[in-house]
C-alpha positions in Angstrom: 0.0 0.0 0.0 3.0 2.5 1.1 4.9 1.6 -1.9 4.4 5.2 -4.3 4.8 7.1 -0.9 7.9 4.6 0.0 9.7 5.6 -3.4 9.0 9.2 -3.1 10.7 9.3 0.0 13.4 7.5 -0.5 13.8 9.7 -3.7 13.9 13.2 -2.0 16.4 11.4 0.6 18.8 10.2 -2.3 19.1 14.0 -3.3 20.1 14.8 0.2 23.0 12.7 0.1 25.1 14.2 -2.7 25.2 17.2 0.0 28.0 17.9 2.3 26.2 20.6 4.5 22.5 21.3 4.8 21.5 25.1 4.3 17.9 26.4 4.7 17.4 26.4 0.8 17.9 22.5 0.6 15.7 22.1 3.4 13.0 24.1 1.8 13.3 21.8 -1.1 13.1 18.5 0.2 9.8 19.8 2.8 8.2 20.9 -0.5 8.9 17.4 -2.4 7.9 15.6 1.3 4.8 17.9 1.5 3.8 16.7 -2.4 4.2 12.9 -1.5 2.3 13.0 1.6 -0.7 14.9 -0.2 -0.5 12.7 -3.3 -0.6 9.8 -1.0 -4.1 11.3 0.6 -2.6 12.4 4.0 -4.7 14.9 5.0 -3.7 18.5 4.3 -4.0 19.8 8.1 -2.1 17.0 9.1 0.5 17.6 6.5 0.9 21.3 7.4 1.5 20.3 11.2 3.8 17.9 9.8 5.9 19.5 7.5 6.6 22.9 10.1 7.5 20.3 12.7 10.0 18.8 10.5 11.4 22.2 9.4 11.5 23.7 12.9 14.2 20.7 13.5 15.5 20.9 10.6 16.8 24.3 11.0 17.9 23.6 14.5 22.1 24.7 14.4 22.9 21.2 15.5 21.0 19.7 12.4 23.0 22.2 9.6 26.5 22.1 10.8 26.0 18.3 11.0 28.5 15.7 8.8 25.9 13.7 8.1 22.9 15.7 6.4 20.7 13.2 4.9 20.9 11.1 8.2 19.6 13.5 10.3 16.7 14.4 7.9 15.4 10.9 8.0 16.0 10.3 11.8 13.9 13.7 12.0 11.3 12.5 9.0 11.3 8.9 11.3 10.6 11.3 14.6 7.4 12.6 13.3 5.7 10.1 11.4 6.1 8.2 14.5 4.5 11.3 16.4 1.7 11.1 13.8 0.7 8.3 15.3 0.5 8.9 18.7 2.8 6.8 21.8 -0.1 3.9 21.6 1.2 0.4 20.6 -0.9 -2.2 19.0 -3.6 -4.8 20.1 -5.8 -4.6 23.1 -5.7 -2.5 25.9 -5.6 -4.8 29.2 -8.5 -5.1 31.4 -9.7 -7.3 34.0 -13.4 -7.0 32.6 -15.0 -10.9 32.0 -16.2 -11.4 29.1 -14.8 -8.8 27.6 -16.6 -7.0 25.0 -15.3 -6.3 21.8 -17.9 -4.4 19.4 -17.1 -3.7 16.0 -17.9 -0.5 14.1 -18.0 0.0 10.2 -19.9 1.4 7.0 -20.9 -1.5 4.9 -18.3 -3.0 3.0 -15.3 -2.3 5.8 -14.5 -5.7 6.2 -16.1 -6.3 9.6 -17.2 -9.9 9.7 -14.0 -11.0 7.7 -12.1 -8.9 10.6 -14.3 -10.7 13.2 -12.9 -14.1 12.1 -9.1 -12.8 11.7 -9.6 -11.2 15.6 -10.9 -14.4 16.9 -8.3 -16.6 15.5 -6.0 -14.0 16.4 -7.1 -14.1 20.0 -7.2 -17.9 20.1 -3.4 -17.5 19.6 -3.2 -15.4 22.9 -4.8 -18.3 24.3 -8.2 -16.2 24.6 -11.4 -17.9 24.4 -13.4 -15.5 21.9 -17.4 -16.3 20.6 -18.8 -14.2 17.6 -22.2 -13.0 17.0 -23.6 -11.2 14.4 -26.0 -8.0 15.0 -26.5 -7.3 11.1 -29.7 -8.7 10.9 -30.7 -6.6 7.5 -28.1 -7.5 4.9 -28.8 -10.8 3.3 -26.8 -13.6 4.2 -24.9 -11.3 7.1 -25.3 -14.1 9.7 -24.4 -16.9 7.5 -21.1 -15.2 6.4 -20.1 -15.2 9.7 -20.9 -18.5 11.1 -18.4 -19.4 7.1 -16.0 -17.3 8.6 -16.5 -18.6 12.3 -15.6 -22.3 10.5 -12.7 -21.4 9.0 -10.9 -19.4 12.1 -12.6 -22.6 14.5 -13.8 -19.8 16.8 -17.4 -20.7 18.0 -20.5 -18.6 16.9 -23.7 -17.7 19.0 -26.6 -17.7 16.5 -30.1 -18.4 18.3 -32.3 -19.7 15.3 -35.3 -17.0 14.3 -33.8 -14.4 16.8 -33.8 -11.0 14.6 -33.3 -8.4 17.7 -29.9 -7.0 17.1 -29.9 -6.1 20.8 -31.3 -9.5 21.7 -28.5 -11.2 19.9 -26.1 -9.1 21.4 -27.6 -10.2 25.2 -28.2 -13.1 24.6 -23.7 -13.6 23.5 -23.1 -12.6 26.7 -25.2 -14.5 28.3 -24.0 -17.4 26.7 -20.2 -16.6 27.3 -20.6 -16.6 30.8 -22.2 -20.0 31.1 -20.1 -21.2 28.7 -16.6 -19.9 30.1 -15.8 -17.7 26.8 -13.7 -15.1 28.2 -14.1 -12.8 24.7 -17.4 -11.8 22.9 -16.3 -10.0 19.6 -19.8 -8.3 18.3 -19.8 -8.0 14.4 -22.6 -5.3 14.3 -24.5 -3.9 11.1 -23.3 -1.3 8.5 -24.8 1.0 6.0 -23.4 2.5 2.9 -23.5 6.1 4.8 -23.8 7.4 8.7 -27.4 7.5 9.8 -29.9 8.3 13.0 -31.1 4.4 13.2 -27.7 2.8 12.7 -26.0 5.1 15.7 -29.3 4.3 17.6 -28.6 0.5 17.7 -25.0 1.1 17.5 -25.8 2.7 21.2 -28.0 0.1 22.0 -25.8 -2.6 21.6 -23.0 -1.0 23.0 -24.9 -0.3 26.4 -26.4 -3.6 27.0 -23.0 -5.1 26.1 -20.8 -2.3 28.1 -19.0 -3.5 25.3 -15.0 -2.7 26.3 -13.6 -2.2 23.0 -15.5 -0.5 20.1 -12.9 -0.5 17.4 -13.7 0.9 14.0 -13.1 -0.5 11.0 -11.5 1.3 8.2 -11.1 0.2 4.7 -8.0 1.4 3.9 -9.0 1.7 0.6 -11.2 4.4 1.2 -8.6 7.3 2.1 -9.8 10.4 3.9 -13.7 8.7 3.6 -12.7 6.4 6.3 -11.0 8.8 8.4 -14.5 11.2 8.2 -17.0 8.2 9.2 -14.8 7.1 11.4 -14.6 10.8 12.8 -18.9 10.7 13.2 -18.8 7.1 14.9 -16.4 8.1 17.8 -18.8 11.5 18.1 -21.8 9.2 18.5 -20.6 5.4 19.4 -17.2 6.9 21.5 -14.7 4.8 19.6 -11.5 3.7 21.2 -9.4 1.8 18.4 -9.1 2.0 14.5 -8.7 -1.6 12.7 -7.3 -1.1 9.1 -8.2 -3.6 6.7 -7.1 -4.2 3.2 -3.6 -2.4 3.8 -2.0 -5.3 1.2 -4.8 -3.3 -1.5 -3.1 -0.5 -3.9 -3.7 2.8 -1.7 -2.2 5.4 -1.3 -2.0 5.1 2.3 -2.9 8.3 3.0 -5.9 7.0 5.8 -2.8 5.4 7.8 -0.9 8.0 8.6 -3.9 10.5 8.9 -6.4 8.7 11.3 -4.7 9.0 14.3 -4.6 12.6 14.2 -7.9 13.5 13.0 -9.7 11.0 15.3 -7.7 11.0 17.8 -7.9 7.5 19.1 -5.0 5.0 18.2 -4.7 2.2 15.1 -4.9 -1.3 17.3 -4.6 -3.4 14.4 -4.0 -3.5 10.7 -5.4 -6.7 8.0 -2.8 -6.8 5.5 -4.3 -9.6 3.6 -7.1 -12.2 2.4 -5.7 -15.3 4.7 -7.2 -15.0 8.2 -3.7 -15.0 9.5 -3.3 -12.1 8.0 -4.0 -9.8 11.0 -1.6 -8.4 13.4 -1.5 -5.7 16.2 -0.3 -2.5 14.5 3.1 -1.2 15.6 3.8 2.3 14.1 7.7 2.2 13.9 7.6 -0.8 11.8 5.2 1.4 9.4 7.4 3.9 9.1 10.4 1.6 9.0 9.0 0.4 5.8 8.2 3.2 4.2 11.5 4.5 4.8 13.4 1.8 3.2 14.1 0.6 6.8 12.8 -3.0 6.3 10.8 -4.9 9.2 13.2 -7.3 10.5 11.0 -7.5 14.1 7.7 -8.4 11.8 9.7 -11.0 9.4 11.2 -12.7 12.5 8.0 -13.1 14.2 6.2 -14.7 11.0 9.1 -16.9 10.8 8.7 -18.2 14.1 4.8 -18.7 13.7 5.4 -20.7 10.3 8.4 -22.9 10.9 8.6 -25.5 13.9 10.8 -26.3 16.4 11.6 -29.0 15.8 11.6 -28.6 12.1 14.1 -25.9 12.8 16.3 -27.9 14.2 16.5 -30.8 12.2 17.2 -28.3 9.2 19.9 -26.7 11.4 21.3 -30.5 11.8 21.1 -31.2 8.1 22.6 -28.2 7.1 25.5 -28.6 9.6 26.4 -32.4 8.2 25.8 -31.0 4.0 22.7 -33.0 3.8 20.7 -30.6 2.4 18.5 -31.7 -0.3 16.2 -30.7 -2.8 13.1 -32.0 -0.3 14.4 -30.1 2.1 14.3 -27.2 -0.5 11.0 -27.7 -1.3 9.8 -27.9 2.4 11.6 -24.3 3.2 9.5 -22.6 -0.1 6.4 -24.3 1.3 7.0 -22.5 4.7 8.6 -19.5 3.2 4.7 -19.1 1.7 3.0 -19.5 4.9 4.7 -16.5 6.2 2.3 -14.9 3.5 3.0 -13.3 -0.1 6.5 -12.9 -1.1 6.3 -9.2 -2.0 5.5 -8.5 1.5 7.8 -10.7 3.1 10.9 -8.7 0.6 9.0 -5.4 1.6 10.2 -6.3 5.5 14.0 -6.8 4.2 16.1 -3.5 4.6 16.6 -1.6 1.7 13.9 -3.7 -0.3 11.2 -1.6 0.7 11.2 -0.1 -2.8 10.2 -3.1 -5.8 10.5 -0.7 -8.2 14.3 -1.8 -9.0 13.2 -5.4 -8.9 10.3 -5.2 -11.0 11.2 -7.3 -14.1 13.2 -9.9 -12.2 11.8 -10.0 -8.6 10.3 -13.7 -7.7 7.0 -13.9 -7.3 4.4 -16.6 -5.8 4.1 -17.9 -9.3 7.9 -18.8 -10.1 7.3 -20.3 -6.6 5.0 -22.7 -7.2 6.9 -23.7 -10.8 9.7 -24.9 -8.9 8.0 -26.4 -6.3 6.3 -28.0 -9.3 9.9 -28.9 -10.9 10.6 -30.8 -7.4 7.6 -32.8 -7.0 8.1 -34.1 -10.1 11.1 -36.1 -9.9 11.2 -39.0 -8.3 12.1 -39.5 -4.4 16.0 -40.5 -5.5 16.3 -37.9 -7.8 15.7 -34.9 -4.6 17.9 -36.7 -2.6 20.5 -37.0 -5.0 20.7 -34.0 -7.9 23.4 -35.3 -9.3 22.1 -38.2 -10.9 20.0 -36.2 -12.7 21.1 -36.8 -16.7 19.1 -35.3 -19.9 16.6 -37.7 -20.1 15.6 -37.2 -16.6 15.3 -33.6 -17.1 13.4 -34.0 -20.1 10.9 -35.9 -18.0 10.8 -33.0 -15.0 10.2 -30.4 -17.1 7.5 -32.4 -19.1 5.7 -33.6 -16.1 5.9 -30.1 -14.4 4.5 -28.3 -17.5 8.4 -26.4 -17.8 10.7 -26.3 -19.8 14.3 -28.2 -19.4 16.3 -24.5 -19.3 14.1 -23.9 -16.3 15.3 -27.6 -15.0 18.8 -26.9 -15.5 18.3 -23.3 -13.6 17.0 -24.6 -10.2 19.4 -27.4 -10.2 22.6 -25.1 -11.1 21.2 -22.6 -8.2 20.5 -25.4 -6.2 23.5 -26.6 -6.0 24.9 -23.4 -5.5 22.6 -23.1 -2.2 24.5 -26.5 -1.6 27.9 -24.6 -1.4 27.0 -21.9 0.5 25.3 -23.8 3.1 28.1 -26.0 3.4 30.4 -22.9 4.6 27.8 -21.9 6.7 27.4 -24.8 8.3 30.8 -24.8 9.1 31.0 -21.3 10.8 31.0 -21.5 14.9 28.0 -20.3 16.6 25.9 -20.2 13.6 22.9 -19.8 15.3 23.8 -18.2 18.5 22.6 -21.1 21.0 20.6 -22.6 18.6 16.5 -22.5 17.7 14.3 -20.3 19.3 16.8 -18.8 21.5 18.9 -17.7 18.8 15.8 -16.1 17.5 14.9 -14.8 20.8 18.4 -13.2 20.9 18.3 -11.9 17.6 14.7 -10.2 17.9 16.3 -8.6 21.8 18.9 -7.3 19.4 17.0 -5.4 17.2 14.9 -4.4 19.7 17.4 -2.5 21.9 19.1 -1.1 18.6 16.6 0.2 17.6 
């Protein structure tokens, strides 16, 4: 989504560091070509004004334009206030001792509420919470059955009492049930229209005062730009909303609603959907926004999807293999399969430092299609042939490539690169300490790293 705003950035930022000294002239041009990206990617204007004459009041600061580093010190102050932007809130749910708690969701039509209302109860289920859904859209055809679908698929129970069409009613009657039933969350996927009106706030009220629903988070399509930030403006006037959820942030954007909401409504982002999979959900932590956007990478985000995709154990006999050169082509295959449930691959390249911006990789970057063609050139050969490259001759190839629907240059490709991989592993796996004490305490050290470096 940040990806135009990303290379606009980074753009103004390469001028900066042909310069040996800053002088108030430069300045003045990089906050005009800063203030162009952040309106051409929807920010909105006022917040772009307060921006901008923050950034140029330290900017101009003595220390800043005698300094050896110029471009540096723009970008630690650019960093500075983007992260002011969005307030000192971090991510998730704020902690309260309230049981059930309450979670009601807010929304126009079309937001993405019931699909966020399965990605926050699987999301909770990982916290080891024990959430129950219930729909309160009673109006829009099929509303209750999308979410008991959804319910399924995230295997987070749903309360829907058969001919009860009282949103209030159905919203009672959750709670009710959670108690009895020892579910600790209630997430309440309530009813949206296509525009703010007298009757929706009324049952919006309703629900949220026979509930004393804790959390009333309001979902924005991030699609939507400044719309979002507006309605969302006119539900915390009416409803009181205390958390923004931003879904569809993987969707082409400008972004503009991200780094806008916090000011103009004044209540904090708690989480951000970033894609169709219902593991696609995540508290939303500012500095790895702006990290990204910068060019910074996300190494925090990419270790943490690591660690939920790949198992201990599996980590550590791949550690083991790797160690004694008995890395194969299975083994290869097994790493892209997991390498895919971290989530798409532009995303996962976006968290690298410094790959932030695709443009430079856009006719050769990999994508989830060559992906699955080599996955498809593995699984075709036979169970000797991944364990053993080298016997591969012509014929064999021919074969591969014929029963993978490639071609034998793309055969020959993965096995030369493959075998490459081989070498490199091999003096890897030869280096002391490779993974600092091993599994997910190497992790853990890693991640504490970057943490107090940053």
């Amino acid at each position: 989504m940040f990806d135009s705003l990303s290379t606009r950035l980074q753009d103004v930022f390469k001028t900066l560091r042909g310069a040996t000294r800053l002088t108030p002239e430069n300045i003045e041009t990089v906050l005009r070509e800063i203030r162009l990206a952040l309106l051409e990617a929807d920010v909105n204007f006022k917040v772009v004004k307060a921006f901008v004459d923050r950034v140029r009041d330290r900017a101009m600061g003595q220390d800043v334009l005698r300094s050896l580093s110029p471009s540096q010190q723009v970008i630690k102050i650019v960093r500075d206030e983007m992260l002011a932007l969005f307030g000192n809130a971090e991510g998730g749910l704020q902690a309260t001792s309230k049981r059930p708690r309450v979670i009601l969701l807010l929304g126009l039509q079309g937001a993405g509420k019931t699909t966020t209302a399965g990605k926050l109860g699987k999301w909770l289920v990982a916290q080891g919470r024990h959430p129950l859904l219930v729909s309160t859209d009673v109006k829009r055809p099929a509303a209750i059955q999308q979410l008991n679908v959804v319910g399924t698929k995230a295997s987070v129970r749903v309360y829907d009492p058969p001919g009860e069409l009282d949103p209030v009613a159905r919203a009672k009657g959750a709670i009710t049930e959670a108690g009895n039933l020892g579910f600790d969350v209630v997430i309440v996927d309530s009813a949206g229209r296509l525009h703010v009106d007298d009757e929706l706030m009324t049952e919006l009220v309703s629900i949220r005062d026979v509930t004393d629903a804790t959390d009333r988070l309001y979902v924005a399509d991030a699609m939507t730009g400044q719309d979002a930030i507006k309605s969302a403006g006119e539900f915390h006037h009416r409803i009181g909303v205390t958390g923004v959820v931003l879904s569809k942030l993987d969707g082409d954007a400008r972004g503009g609603a991200a780094l806008s909401v916090v000011s103009v409504v004044g209540v904090p982002i708690a989480f951000a959907g970033s894609g169709e999979r219902l593991e696609d959900f995540e508290p939303f932590h500012p500095e790895r926004v702006v990290s990204r956007v910068l060019g910074m990478g996300d190494v925090l985000s990419l270790i943490e999807r690591a660690e939920a995709a790949i198992e201990q154990g599996d980590a550590e006999r791949l550690e083991a293999k790797i160690r004694s050169n008995d890395f194969t082509l299975d083994d290869f295959r097994d790493q892209l399969r997991t390498i895919r449930k971290m989530g798409p691959l532009e995303q996962i390249m976006g968290m690298l430092p410094g790959m932030g911006n695709m443009k430079a990789l856009a006719e050769n970057k990999p994508d989830d299609k060559q992906m699955s063609r080599v996955e498809a050139i593995i699984s075709s050969m036979t169970p000797d042939e991944r364990r053993k490259q080298h016997i591969i001759n012509g014929s064999r190839r021919k074969r591969i490539a014929k029963g993978s629907g490639t071609s034998v240059e793309e055969v020959n490709r993965l096995l030369k690169q493959f075998v490459q991989m081989q070498k490199m592993l091999k003096q890897l796996g030869g280096m002391a300490g490779l993974t600092g004490g091993g599994g997910k305490v190497g992790r853990r050290r890693a991640m504490q790293m970057l943490r107090n470096r940053g």
